[in-house]
N, C-alpha and C positions, 0 to 999 in steps of 0.2 A: 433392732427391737430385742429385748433381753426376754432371756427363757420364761419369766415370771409374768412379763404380761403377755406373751404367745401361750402360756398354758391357760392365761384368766380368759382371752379371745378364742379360746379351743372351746374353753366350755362354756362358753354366752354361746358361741355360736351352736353347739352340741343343745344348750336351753330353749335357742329360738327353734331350730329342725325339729326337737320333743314338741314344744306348744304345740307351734304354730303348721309344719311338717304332718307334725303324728294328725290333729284334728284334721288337716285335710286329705290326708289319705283315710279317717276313719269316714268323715262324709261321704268320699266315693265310695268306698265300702256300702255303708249303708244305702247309697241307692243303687247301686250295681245289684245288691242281696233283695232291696226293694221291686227290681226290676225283674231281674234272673230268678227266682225260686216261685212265683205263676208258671212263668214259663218253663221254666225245666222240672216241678213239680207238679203244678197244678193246685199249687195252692193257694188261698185267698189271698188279695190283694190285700185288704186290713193285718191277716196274721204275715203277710209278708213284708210288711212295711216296719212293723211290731219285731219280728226276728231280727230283721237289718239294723234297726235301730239299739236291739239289745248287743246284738254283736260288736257294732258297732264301739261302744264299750271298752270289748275285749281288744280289738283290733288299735284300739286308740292307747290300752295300757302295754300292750306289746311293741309297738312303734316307737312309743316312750322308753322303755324298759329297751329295746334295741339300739336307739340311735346311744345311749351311754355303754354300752357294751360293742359297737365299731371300734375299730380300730384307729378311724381318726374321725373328725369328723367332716372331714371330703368324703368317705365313703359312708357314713352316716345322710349327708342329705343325696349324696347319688343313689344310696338303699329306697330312700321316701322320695327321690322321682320316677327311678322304676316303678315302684309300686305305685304310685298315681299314675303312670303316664299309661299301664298297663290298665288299672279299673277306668281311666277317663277312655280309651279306644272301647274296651267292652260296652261301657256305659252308652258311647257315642252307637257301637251299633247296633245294642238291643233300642236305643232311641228315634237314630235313623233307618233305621230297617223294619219295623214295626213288629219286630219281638219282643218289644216291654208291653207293659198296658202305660205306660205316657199316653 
């Protein structure tokens, strides 16, 4: 395979991890923040759903803005599995442990 199309499959693949990557680490996000800021706050479930969601946002432009600043990107989608694999285990026990409001 010549340098020219390993650089163009660098960065489709660097493209799909931003979409499709970043939105689904911003989702967990969002309900991770959805779940976790009742309970470790105590605050509403509406303005907590509302905060996760605005975050959520951030979280979505930083993942994008990161996965093109890795340094390949093999460590670009292992950066957005750690980080989902990390909000999906929180997510999983504030859901099965009944510390969310799920």
């Amino acid at each position: 395979m010549s340098a020219g199309v390993r650089y163009r499959m660098s960065v489709a693949s660097r493209a799909v991890a931003a979409i499709a990557g970043g939105y689904g680490v911003a989702a967990l996000s969002a309900a991770v923040l959805a779940l976790g800021l009742p309970a470790l706050f105590d605050m509403a479930r509406s303005e907590a759903a509302l905060t996760g969601t605005l975050a959520s946002f951030l979280v979505y432009a930083v993942a994008a803005m990161w996965v093109f600043a890795a340094r390949s990107a093999w460590r670009a989608w292992t950066g957005l599995a750690i980080a989902a694999a990390l909000q999906g285990l929180l997510l999983l026990l504030w859901t099965q442990g009944g510390g969310g409001a799920a």
